[in-house]
N, C-alpha and C positions, 0 to 999 in steps of 0.2 A: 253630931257633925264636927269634923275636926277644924281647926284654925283652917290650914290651907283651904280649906273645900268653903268655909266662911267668908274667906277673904277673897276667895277668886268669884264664888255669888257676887258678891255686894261691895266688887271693889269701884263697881262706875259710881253706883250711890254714895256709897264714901269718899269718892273725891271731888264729886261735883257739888259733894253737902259741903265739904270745908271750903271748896273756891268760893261759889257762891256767900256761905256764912262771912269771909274774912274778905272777899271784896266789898260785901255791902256795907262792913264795917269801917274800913279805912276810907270809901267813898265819902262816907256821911262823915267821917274826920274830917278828909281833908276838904269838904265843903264849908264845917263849922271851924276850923283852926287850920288854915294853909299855911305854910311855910315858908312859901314863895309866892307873888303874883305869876300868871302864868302870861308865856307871851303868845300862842295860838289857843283860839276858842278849846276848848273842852270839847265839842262834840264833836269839831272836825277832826281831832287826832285820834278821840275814841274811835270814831268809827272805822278810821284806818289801821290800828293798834290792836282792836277788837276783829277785825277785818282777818290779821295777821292768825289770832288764836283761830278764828275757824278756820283757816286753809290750813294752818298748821295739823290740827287737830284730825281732820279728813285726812290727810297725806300720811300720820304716822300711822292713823285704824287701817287703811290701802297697804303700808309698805309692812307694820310690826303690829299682827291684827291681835298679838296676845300681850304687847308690850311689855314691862320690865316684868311682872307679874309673871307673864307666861316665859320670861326668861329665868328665875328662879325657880319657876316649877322644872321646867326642863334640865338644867343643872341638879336638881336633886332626884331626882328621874336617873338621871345618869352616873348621878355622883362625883360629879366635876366642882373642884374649887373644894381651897383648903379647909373652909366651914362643915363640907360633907367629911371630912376624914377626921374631924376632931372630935371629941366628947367633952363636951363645955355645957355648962346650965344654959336652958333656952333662954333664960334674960340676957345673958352675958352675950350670947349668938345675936339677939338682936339689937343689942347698946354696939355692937362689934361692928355689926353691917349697918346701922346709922353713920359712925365713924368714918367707916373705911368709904362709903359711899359718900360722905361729904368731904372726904380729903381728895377724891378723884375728882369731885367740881370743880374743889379749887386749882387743882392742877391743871386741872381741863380747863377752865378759863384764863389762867396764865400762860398755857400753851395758845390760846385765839388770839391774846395779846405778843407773843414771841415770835410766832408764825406768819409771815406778810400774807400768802395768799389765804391764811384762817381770819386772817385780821379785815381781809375785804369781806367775809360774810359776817361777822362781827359787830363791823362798824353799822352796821343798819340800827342796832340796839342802841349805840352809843350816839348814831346823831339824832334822838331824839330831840326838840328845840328846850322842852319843859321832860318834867320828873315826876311824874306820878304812878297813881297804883297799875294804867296799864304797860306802863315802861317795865314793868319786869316781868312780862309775857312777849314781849316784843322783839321776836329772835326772828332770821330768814328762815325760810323752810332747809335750804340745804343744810343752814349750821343744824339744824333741829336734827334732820336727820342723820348726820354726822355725829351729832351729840347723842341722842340714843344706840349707835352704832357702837361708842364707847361707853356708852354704861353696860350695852348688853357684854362687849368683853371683860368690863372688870366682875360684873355680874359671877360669868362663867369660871373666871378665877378666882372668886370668894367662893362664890357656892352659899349666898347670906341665905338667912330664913324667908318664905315669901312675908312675915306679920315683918320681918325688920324692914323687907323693902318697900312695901305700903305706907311703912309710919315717916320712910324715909322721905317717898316719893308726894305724901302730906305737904311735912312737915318746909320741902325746898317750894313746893308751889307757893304753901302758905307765908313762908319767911318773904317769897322774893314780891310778893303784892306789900307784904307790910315794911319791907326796906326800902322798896322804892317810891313808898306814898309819901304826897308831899304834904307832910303832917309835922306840926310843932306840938313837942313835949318840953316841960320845963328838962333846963340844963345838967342836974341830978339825978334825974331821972336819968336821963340817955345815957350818963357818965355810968351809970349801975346796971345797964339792962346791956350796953355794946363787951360789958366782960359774957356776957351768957349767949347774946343772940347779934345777929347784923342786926345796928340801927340802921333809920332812915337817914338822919346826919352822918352816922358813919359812911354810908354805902353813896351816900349825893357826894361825896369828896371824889370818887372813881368815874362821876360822871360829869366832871370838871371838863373843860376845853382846854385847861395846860395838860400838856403831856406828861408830868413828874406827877400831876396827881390821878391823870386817868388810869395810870402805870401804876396801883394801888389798892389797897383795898378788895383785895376780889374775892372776899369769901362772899357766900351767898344765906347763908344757913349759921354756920357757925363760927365766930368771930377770932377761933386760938390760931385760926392757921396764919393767918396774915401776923401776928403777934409773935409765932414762932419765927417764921421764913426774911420777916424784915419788910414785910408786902406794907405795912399801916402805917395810915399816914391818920392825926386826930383831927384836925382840922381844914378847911378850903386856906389858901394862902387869903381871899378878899374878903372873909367869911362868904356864911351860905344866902344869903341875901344880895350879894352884889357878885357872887360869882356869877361865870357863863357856863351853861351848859351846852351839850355835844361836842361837838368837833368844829375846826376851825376852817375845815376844808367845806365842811356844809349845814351853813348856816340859810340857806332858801327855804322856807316853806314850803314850797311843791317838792323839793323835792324830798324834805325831810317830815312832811306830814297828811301829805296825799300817798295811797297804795301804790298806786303804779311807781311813782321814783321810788320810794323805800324799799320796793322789790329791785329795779335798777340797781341801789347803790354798790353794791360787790362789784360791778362793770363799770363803775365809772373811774377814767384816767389813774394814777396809781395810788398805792398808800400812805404817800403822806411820815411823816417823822412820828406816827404812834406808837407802831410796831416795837416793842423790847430788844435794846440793841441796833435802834436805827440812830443813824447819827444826825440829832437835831438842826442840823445845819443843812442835810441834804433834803432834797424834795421831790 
């Protein structure tokens, strides 16, 4: 049996084994070592947050029944995307399309921050009230589908391995539950592990209610980009314990932790000074 034919078998097994493994892990963190008290129950926003992943999750198998998997396959089917035309060691192809596939996140979520009307399906993630492990599953269905929209294009113009894009597509689920848990590590630690990977302190700074620090911070996976581009920011201006998180525009519990408004909020009144390049003065 070769890789692809392995991986396209046993790729639902292999990513419902790592969700599963690394949510039960940070759960039971942040039950035993939290990092913030929280201000809405735990179960009420689970179940809305958790609510989010199964519609989500139904609406891409309906609209992308082979998802990024079957977009990799089909690009080398065809032979599209600069990976099929080159002769590189297959490590190399797929440390390549890791890479290129986490520099297009980042991009692609600086673009939801730049873009106002990408910014109203955006902000559902961001006006979370609290930070934890299901905050970084917690996207609207249309950014989702917009968002795989653009991976299948850069997909087609890499042309990556399908083993790169399984390890990729792991490795962002599993980074973005353990960056957004609301977990304390000693302060050495975080200092040594945000050169390698998003910490959870690093990545809670982008989920600030001031705007200079929501504006920050956006890798998801890999922490060089924002280091490169000017994106990072180390610390909360109040530290992380007396910041505020979400947005300043919605601070309501119904609407920012029951289903029904969290799916609303792209439609409510306009965007607010978050947007990259809106002038904080205007409203």
């Amino acid at each position: 049996m070769s890789i692809d034919e392995f991986v396209l078998r046993h790729e639902g097994l292999i990513r419902i084994g790592f969700f599963l493994g690394v949510f039960a892990v940070m759960a039971w963190w942040e039950v035993n070592a939290p990092r913030r008290p929280l201000l809405v129950s735990k179960l009420r926003r689970w179940i809305s947050n958790i609510g989010i992943v199964v519609l989500n999750t139904i609406l891409l198998r309906l609209i992308f029944p082979a998802a990024a998997i079957g977009a990799a396959l089909f690009a080398a089917a065809h032979g599209w995307g600069v990976l099929n035309y080159a002769s590189l060691p297959a490590a190399l192809e797929v440390a390549l399309a890791v890479l290129v596939l986490d520099l297009a996140i980042y991009l692609q979520h600086v673009m939801f921050h730049a873009v106002p009307a990408l910014w109203r399906l955006h902000r559902m993630h961001h006006a979370d009230l609290d930070f934890d492990v299901t905050t970084g599953a917690r996207f609207h269905p249309i950014e989702i589908v917009l968002s795989m929209g653009i991976k299948f294009a850069v997909i087609f113009a890499l042309g990556p391995p399908v083993l790169g894009v399984l390890i990729f597509e792991v490795l962002l689920n599993a980074t973005a539950m353990f960056n957004h848990s609301n977990v304390r590590m000693p302060e050495t630690l975080d200092a040594r592990l945000r050169w390698l990977v998003v910490t959870p302190d690093m990545h809670r700074v982008h989920h600030s209610v001031k705007r200079h620090e929501t504006n920050s911070n956006f890798g998801f996976n890999l922490p060089w980009w924002d280091r490169l581009f000017g994106t990072y920011r180390a610390q909360p201006d109040g530290g992380h314990t007396a910041m505020t998180i979400g947005l300043d525009t919605f601070q309501d519990s119904r609407v920012c932790a029951d289903l029904p408004g969290m799916l609303w909020i792209p439609f409510r009144r306009d965007t607010g000074v978050y947007p990259i390049g809106r002038n904080p003065d205007s409203t």
